[in-house]
N, C-alpha and C positions, 0 to 999 in steps of 0.2 A: 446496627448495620443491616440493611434490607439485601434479599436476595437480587435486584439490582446493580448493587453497584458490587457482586462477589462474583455473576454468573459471568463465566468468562464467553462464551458464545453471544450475551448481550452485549459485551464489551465488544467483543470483536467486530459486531455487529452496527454498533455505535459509532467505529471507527470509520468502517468503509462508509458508509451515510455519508460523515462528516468528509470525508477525503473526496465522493462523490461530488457531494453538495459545492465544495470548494473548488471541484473541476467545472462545476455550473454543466451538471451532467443531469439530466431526467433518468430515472429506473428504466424509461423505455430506451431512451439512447445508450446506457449503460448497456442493456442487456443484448442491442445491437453490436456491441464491441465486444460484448466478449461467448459471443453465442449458448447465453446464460439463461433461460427463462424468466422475464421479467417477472410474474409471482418468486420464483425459489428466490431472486434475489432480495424479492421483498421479505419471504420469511428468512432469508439471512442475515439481513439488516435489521429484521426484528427481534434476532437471536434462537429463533425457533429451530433453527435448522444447524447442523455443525456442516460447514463447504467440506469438499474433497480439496485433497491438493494442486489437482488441475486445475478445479473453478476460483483456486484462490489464489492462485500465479495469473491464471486468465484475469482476471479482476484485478490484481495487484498492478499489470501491464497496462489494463483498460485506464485506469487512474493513475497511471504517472509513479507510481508509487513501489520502491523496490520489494520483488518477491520474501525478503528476508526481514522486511518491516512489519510485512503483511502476516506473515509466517510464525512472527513472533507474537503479534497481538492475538494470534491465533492458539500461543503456545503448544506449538509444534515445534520450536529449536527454540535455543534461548536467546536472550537479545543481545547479540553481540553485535548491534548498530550503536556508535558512539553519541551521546546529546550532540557532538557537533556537526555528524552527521546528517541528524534530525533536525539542526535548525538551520542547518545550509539549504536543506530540499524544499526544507517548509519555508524560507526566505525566498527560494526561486519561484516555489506554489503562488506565493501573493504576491510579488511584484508584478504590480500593475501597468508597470513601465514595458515588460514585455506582453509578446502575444501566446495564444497557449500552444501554436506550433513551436516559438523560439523555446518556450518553456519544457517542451517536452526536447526538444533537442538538446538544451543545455544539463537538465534531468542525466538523459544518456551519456553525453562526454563527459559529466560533473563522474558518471558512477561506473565510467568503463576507467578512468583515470584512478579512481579507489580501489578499485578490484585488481587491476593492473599495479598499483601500487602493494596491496596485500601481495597480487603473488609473489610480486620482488621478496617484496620482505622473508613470505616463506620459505622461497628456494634457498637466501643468506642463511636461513637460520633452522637446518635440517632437525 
């Protein structure tokens, strides 16, 4: 097993690309969204660099992609986003049927509804 597929900063880094790439977002347009330095975000995507936690909320936001997805691939908390979680957002990411405004608003009610739902649950169950 090569130090590639173990560094976790290349990982991490591998992901936003791919989550990037998927928005159909250029590193320059990227780094207009999230008033990121387009180099750092390229040595972040290269792995070279570990993000702070602003630049990875900022980035998590810029991509559609929840701060707590991001956070984990970062292992910074553990992953306590569910697979169906993960393949409800990434269902909404590629539907091509919609547009990427409908998509990022559906993204937002899809995960204020979740959250919203967690709290319930929390408050039931002190």
């Amino acid at each position: 097993m090569g130090a590639r597929e173990v560094d976790p900063q290349r990982l991490l880094g591998d992901f936003i690309r791919a989550q990037r790439q998927m928005a159909n977002l250029s590193l320059r347009q990227l780094s207009a969204l999230t008033e990121v330095s387009n180099p750092y975000l390229s040595q972040i995507e290269r792995g070279l660099h570990e993000p702070s936690l602003r630049v990875l909320t900022s980035i998590a936001n810029a991509l559609n992609v929840s701060a707590e997805t991001l956070l984990a691939q970062a292992g910074l908390i553990s992953d306590t986003v569910t697979s169906d979680d993960d393949a409800t957002e990434g269902a909404i990411r590629v539907d091509q049927r919609l547009t990427e405004p409908q998509r990022r608003a559906l993204l937002s009610v899809y995960r204020s509804y979740v959250e919203g739902n967690a709290a319930d649950e929390s408050s039931r169950h002190p």
